[in-house]
C-alpha positions in Angstrom: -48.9 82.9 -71.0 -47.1 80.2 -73.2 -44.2 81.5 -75.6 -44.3 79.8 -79.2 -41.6 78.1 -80.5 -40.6 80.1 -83.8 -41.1 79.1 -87.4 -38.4 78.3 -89.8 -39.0 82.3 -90.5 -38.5 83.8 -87.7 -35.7 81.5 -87.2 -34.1 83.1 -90.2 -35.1 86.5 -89.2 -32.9 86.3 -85.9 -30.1 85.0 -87.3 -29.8 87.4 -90.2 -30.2 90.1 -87.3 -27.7 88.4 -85.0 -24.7 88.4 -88.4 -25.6 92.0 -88.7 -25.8 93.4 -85.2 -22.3 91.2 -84.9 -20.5 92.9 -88.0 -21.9 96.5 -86.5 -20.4 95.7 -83.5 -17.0 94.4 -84.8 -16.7 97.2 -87.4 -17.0 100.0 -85.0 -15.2 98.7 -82.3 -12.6 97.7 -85.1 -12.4 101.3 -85.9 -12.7 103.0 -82.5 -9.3 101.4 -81.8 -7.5 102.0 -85.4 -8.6 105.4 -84.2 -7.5 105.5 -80.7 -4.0 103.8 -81.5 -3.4 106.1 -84.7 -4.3 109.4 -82.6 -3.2 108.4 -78.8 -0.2 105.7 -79.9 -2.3 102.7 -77.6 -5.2 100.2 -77.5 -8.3 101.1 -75.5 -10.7 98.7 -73.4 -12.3 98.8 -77.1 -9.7 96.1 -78.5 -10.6 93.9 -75.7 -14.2 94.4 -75.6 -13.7 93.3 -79.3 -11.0 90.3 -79.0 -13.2 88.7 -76.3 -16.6 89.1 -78.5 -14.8 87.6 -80.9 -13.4 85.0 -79.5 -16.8 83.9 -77.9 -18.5 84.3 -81.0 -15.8 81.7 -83.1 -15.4 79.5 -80.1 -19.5 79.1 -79.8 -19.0 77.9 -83.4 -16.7 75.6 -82.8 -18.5 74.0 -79.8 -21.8 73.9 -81.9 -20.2 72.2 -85.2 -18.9 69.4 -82.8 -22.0 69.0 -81.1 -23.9 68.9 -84.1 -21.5 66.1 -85.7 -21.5 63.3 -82.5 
């Protein structure tokens, strides 16, 4: 079984999906932690689940904008 390589498309599909399954992600772990500090005074393992998905996600940007521009 060979897999195709995807079209220009599809290509746009899967990244508009990635942006909006990441700002899903962010917003709700974003507010499981206002809601966790407001209620229980403290920061869950949500804010780090979230600080090191974001991280990740800026720092894959930054590696991929300097690759793109040697």
């Amino acid at each position: 079984m060979r897999i195709k390589k995807a079209d220009e498309m599809e290509i746009y599909e899967n990244k508009q999906a990635a942006k909006n399954s990441f700002l899903f992600y962010t917003a709700a772990l974003l507010l499981w932690t206002l809601y966790d500090f407001i209620v229980k005074g403290q920061r869950g393992i949500e804010f780090l689940i979230l600080m090191i998905g974001t991280a990740i996600f800026f720092w894959t940007r930054v590696y991929y904008k300097r690759k793109a521009h040697k």
